[in-house]
Structure formats: structure tokens, C-alpha cells
N, C-alpha and C positions, 0 to 999 in steps of 0.2 A: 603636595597634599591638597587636592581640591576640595573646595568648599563644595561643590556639586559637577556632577557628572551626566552628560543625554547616555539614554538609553540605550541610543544606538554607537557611540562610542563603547560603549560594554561589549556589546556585542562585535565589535568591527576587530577583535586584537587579532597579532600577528602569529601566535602558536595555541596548540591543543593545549588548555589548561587542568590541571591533574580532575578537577570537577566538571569539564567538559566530557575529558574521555568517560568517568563514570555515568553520567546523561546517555552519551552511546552507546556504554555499555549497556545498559540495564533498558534503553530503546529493542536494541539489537533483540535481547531476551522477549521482553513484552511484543514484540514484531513474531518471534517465534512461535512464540504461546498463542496469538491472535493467528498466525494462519493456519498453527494446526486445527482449531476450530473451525476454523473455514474450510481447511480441505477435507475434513475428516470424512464427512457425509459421500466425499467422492469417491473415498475406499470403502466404505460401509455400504453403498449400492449395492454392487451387486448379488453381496450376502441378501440385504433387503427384497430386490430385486425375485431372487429364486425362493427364500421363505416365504412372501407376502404373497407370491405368486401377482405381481402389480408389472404394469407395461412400462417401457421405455419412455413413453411419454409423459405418464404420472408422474415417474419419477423425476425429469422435466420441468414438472411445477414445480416438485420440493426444491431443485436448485435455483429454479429463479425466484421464489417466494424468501427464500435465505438471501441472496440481491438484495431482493427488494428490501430487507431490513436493513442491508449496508447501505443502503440509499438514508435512507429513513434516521440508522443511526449516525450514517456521516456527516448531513446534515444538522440533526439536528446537536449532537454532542459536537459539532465544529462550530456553531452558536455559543452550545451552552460554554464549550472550554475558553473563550473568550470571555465569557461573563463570570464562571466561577471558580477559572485557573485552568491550566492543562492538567497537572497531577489530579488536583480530585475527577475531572471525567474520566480520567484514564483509567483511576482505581474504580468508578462507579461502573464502567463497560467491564472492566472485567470481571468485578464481582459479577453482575449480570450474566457475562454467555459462560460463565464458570457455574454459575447454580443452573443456568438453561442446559448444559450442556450435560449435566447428569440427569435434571429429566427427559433428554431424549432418548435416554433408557427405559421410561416407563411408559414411552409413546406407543400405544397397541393397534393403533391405524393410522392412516395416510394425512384423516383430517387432521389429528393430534401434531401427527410428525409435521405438517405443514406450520401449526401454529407454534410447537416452538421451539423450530427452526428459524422462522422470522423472524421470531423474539432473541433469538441467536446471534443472528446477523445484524440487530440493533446494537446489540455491544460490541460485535467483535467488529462493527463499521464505525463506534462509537471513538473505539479507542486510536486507531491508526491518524486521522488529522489531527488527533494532538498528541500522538506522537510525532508526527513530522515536524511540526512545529517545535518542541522542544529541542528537536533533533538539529533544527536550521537554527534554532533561535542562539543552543547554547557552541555550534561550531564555530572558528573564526569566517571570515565574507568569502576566502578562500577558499573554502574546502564545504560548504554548505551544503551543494549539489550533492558532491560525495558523500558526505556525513549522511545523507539519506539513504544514499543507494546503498551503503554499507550495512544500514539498517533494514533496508530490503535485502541481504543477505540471510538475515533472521529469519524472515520470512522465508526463505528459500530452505533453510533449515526446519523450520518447521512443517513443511509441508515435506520431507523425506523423512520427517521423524512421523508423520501421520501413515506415510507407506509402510517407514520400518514395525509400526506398531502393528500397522494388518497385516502385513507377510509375516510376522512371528508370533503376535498373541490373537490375530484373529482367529485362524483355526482350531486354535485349541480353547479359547473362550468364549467364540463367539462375536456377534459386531458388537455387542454391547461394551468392550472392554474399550475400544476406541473412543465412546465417548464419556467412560470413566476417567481414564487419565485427562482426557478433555474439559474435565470438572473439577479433579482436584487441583493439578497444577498452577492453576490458574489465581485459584483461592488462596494459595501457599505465597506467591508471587506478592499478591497484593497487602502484605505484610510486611514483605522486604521493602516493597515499595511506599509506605505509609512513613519509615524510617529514613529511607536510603536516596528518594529522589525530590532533585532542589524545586522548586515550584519558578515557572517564568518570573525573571524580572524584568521584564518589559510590567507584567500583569500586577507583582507585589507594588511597583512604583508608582502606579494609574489606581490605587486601591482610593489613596486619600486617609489610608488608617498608620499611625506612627510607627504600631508594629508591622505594619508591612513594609511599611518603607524601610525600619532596620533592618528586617529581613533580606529587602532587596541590595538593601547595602554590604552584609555582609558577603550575598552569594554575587555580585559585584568585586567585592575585593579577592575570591578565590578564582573567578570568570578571569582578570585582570588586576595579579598581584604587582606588576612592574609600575602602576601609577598611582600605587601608597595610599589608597581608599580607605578611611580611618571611618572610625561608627558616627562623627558628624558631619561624613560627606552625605549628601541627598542625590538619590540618583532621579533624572527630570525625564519628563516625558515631554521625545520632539517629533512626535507623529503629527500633531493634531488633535481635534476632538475625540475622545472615546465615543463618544453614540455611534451605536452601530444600527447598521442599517442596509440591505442587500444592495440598495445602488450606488455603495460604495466599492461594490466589485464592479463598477461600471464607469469610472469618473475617468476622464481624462483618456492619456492612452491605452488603460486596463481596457475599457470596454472593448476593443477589438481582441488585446491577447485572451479575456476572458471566454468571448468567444469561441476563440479556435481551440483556446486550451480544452475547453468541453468536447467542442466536434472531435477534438483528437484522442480525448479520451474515449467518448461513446464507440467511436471507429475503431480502435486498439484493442479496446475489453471487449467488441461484443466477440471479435477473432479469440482474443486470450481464455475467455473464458467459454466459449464454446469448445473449446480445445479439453482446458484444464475440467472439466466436468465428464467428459464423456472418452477422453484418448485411453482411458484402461479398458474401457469397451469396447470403442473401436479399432484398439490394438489386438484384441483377442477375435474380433469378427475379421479382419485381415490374416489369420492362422495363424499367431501367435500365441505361444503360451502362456498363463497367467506369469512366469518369472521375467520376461522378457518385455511383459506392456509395465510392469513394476518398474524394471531398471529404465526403460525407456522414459516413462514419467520423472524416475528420477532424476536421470539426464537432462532432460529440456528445465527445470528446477536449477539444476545446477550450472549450464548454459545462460539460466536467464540471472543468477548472481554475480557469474564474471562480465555478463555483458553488459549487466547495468554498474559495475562500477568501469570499466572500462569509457563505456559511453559518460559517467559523472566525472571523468578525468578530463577527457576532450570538454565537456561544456565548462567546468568550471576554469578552465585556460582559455580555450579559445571561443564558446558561445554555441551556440545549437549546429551551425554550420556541418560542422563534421556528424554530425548524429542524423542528417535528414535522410541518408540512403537506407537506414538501417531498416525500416519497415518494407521499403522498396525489397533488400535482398532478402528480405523472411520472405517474400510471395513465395519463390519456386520453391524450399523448403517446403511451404507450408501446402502447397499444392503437389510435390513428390511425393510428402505422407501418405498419401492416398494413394500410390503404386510400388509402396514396397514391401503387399502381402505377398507371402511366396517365396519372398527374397531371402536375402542375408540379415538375420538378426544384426550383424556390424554396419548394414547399410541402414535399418530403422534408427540405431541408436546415435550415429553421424546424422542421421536427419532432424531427429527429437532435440538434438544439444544447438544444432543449427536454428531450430527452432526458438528454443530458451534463446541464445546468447542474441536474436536479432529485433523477436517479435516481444517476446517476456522481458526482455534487459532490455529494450530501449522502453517499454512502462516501467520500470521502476527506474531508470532516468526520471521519466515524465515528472513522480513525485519530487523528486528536488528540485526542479523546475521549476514547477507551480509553487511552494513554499517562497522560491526567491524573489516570484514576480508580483507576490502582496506585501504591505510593511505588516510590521511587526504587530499593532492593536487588531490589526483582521487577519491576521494570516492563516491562524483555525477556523476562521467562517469562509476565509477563500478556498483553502483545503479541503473542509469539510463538504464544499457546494461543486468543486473540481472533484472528488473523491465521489459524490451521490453522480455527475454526469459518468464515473466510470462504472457507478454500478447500473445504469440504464443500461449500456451492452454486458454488463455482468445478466441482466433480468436476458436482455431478448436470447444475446447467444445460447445461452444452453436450451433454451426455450424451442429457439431455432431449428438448433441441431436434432433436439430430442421428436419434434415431431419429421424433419428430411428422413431421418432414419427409419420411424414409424411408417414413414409414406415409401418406404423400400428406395431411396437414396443410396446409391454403391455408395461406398469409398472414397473412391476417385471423385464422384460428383460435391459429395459432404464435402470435401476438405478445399473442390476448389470455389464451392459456394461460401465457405467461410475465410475463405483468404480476400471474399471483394474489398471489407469493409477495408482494410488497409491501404488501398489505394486513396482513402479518401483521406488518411493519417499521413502519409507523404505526403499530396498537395497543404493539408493548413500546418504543418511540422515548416516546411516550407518558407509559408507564410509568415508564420511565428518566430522564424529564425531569423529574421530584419529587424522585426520590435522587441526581440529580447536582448539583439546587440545596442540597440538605440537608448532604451529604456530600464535596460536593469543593469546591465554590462556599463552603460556610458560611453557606447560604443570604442571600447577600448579592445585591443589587438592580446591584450595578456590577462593574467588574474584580477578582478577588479579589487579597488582600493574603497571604495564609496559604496556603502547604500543609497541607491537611489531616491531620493523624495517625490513622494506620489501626488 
């Protein structure tokens, strides 16, 4: 029966506790419901596209100006969730792209659609760094990595549940239905969640208010019922100072993993998401049919959920080591794309899942990653500042892509200009896999036992 308990021993136990798994579950959900507003817009083109009578490369902007608010929101809701809890940002981002995303229904031109879709992509970038953080905060030290990537399983669901809504209620309603369910959903959620999810205690216990500390105490004693946490245990805060402050993503050995974690984001997203923006387009300019660039998008979706928990297995056992070829074997993939118009529909959709499981599942690695290599008082402003450097190749790629295409760029040429940027995500993946073993790992050969002190 301890009189007081650190933070980080809450967090360190050795099995999934029954209010862990609920944190992942209801992660899992909120992961889904945020990427279907993210993808939504990329099944909604090309209706857009032939109604508005608008080029390839307007529509270009709308996908990067949507970025740029995941930039915008992941920053700055990976601040504020450190300052004012993860639950209440999460529920404020999705109130937000939940009410934006109904009136992207009332958007009658390009400007409108541009402003608020950005306003979009404020919440729906708002919400995912603190989901991560919840997601790493309430796993055991084991299973963190995973505990995310499973949460980018959500995601992955979400984003087929954004296809299956266009191939079955687009045609017959129009694109506007896509982002009706894009609005209500979301608002329904944030209900459940108001009731149903525990709020950080790392964040109740650094409050300084008694009710938060009972708080943290109770969701303490369900995190870790085996060590008898009674209502006058006090759970203590062994990070350090709370003030936050950006050059604490800098201090010590962060400042280098900081670094590369960013360069390898920008390199990964500017590929992923030039991809993910424009591959139903440019599967039907290859002589595919609108059902085959569908399932093919779906494929690479579902590729990149087993490959990211596949790759969360290897890290959190053995360290980045085994995960550094993985962007390496998406190149040929992702430059084959480009010569299998003509082909075998069975040859596209072996390349698109090749795709997912090498280039898409080793970024949704990356987020478990980055969660473990900040402590716990920053690791939504480290998330959040790691999550805005993956919306910078979120902004350029489709940007990229939309104008190569416009400037008459084959196929072939598009896909092998967007497989460069990976080359640069292998050399710092590389880099990164020495100081992740040294510094987060403890350079230990199995599961780590210890959080690191930064």
C-alpha cells in the first residue's frame, strides 16, 4: 500500500489493464473517424473535379491547404494537450472538423472549399498527437510502439470506410454525402467520449488541484491494480519541471533524434501522401477502371495496417534495426506503380499492398516511435511538432504531384519522382536506429524494462 507512487511506475506495468485496452479502444475509433475526414476530400475530387469543371492542380491546393492545417493543428493542439489534458483537445479537434466537415457541404467554390478545409485539417491534425500520447501513455513500456500502430489500424479503417462511402452512396447522392457522415459521426463520438475516456495521469498528477490528483489516483489504481493504490496514495511527478518550452525537444541526446525524426517524416509523407491524394486518379489515367483504383487504394490501406503493426512488433522487441530496409524495399514498388497500366489488375493490387505494407506501415511505425523517444510532460508537444514536420511533405507532395501531372508528367516519370524522397528516410531511419537503441531502448537486446530519463 504505497503512500505515493512516480508517474512513470504507473505507467511501466507488466499487462494490458482492462482501462488500458478501453484508452485503445476508443483511440482505435477516434483514429478512424479522424482519417476519414482526412481522406474524404480524396474520394470527393473527382466528382468535384468534373462538376466544378476546376484543373488538377487547383485541386492540389485544396489537398495541401488541408496539410497545412494538420500542420497548424498538430502543432498547435500538441501544445495545448499538454497544457489542458489530451481528452479535452481531442474532444475540441473533433468537435471542430465534425462541424467543418458539414460545411464543406455548403462550399460553392474553390476559395470557400480551400478555407474550410484548412479549418478541417486543424482538428483533424489537432486530435491524433494526443491521441498518440494517450495511446503510449496508458500501454505497458512493452507494447507502446504497438499500442499505436494498432491505433493506426483505425486509421486504415477509416480511410476504406471513406472509399466504401463513395463507391456506394456517392453515386446515388452525390459527394456531398461523404462529408455528411464526415460531420455527424464525429459529433456523436464526442459524447461517448466526454463519459468514457480516462484523462492522462501523468497531466491529472502535475495539475497541483486535490481533485485532480484523486483523479489520477483512482485511474492509477485501474492502470495498476496489483500494487494496492488506495485513495491516499499520491501519484508524484518524476520528469522534472513542467514548463514547457520548444528547446526541450532539443536537450541532450533528443536534439539529434529530434532532428532526423523530422527529416524522416518530411521524406516519408511528402511519398505517402502524394500517393494517398492523387493514386485514384492516377490509377484510372493508367486504364483502370473506377472499381479497380478503389480496391487498389484499398489494398495499399490495408497493407500499410499490417505493416505497421508487423514493423511495431520488431521495434518494440528488438529497436529500429530491423525496420530500416523497409522504405528501402517500397522504392521498386513504388516506382513499378508507374508500369503496370495495361497490365493485370492482380499485378496493380500486389503492387499497391506492397506499397501500404513497406512505405504506409513503416509511417505508422514512425508514430510509436516518436511518442517513446519524448517523456511523458512533452510528449504531445513532441508528437504534435513530429506530426506538423509530417504534414510539410503532407503540403508539398500532393502539391508536387498535382502540378508533374499538370505539366504532362507520364506515370512512369510521377511515380519515379515521388519514390526520391525515401531515399533520404533510409539514410536518417539509419541514423536513428543507434540513438534509439542507446537512449530509449537502454540499449538492451529484448523488451525494454525502463523508461528512459531525459
Amino acid at each position: 500500500m504505497p503512500a505515493s507512487i512516480s508517474v512513470q511506475a504507473v505507467g511501466d506495468g507488466a499487462r494490458i489493464s482492462p482501462i488500458s485496452k478501453r484508452v485503445m479502444a476508443l483511440m482505435f475509433v477516434v483514429t478512424m473517424i479522424d482519417a476519414y475526414d482526412q481522406i474524404a476530400m480524396t474520394f470527393a475530387a473527382p466528382s468535384l473535379i468534373a462538376e466544378w469543371g476546376i484543373d488538377k492542380a487547383a485541386m492540389g491546393h485544396v489537398f495541401s491547404v488541408q496539410m497545412f492545417g494538420l500542420l497548424v493543428g498538430g502543432i498547435g493542439f500538441g501544445v495545448l494537450g499538454d497544457r489542458i489534458g489530451r481528452k479535452l483537445s481531442i474532444i475540441l479537434g473533433m468537435l471542430l472538423f465534425g462541424l467543418l466537415s458539414l460545411a464543406t457541404m455548403a462550399a460553392a467554390d474553390t476559395t470557400q472549399l480551400l478555407v474550410v478545409r484548412f479549418l478541417v485539417g486543424v482538428g483533424v491534425g489537432g486530435v491524433l498527437p494526443n491521441a498518440i500520447a494517450l495511446s503510449n501513455e496508458f500501454a505497458p513500456k512493452h507494447f507502446r510502439v504497438t499500442a499505436v500502430s494498432l491505433m493506426y489500424v483505425g486509421y486504415v479503417c477509416g480511410a476504406l470506410g471513406s472509399g466504401a462511402v463513395a463507391a456506394w452512396m456517392l453515386p446515388r447522392f452525390g459527394w456531398e454525402v461523404i462529408f455528411l457522415v464526415g460531420g455527424i459521426v464525429p459529433i456523436l463520438l464526442v459524447v461517448v467520449l466526454i463519459f468514457a475516456l480516462p484523462e492522462s495521469v501523468h497531466y491529472l498528477a502535475t495539475r497541483g488541484s486535490d481533485k485532480k490528483q484523486a483523479e489520477a489516483t483512482r485511474i492509477a489504481g485501474l492502470m495498476r491494480p496489483e500494487l494496492e493504490i488506495t485513495p491516499q496514495t499520491r501519484i508524484v511527478n518524476d520528469t522534472g519541471a513542467e514548463k514547457l518550452a520548444l528547446r526541450e525537444l532539443f536537450a541532450g541526446p533528443l536534439k539529434i533524434m529530434t532532428i532526423l525524426l523530422w527529416l524522416i517524416y518530411v521524406a516519408n509523407s511528402t511519398t505517402s501522401f502524394a500517393l494517398l491524394a492523387w493514386m485514384p486518379i492516377m490509377i484510372r489515367d493508367l486504364g483502370f477502371l473506377h472499381g479497380a483504383a478503389t480496391l487498389s487504394t484499398s489494398l495499399m490501406f490495408a497493407g500499410a495496417a499490417i505493416g505497421g503493426v508487423v514493423a511495431a512488433r520488431f521495434t518494440d522487441r528488438a529497436g529500429l534495426g530491423p525496420v530500416v530496409l523497409m522504405p528501402a524495399i517500397g522504392i521498386p514498388f513504388m516506382v513499378g506503380l508507374g508500369f503496370v497500366g495495361g497490365g493485370s489488375p492482380l499485378l496493380l493490387y500486389l503492387v499497391s499492398f506492397g506499397i501500404g505494407f513497406f512505405v504506409a506501415g513503416f509511417q505508422n511505425n514512425l508514430h510509436g516511435v516518436g511518442a517513446s523517444i519524448y517523456p511523458a510532460r512533452i510528449r504531445a508537444m513532441g508528437v504534435g511538432w513530429a506530426m506538423g514536420a509530417n504534414r510539410v511533405g503532407g503540403i508539398i507532395g500532393p502539391s508536387l504531384a498535382g502540378y508533374l501531372m499538370f505539366y504532362g508528367f507520364s506515370s512512369q516519370a510521377l511515380c519515379i519522382a515521388i519514390s526520391i524522397p525515401l531515399l533520404v528516410s533510409v539514410g536518417a531511419v539509419a541514423m536513428l536506429s543507434g540513438l534509439y537503441h542507446v537512449h530509449v531502448r537502454g540499449g538492451q537486446a529484448g523488451p525494454p524494462a525502463l523508461e528512459t530519463a531525459h
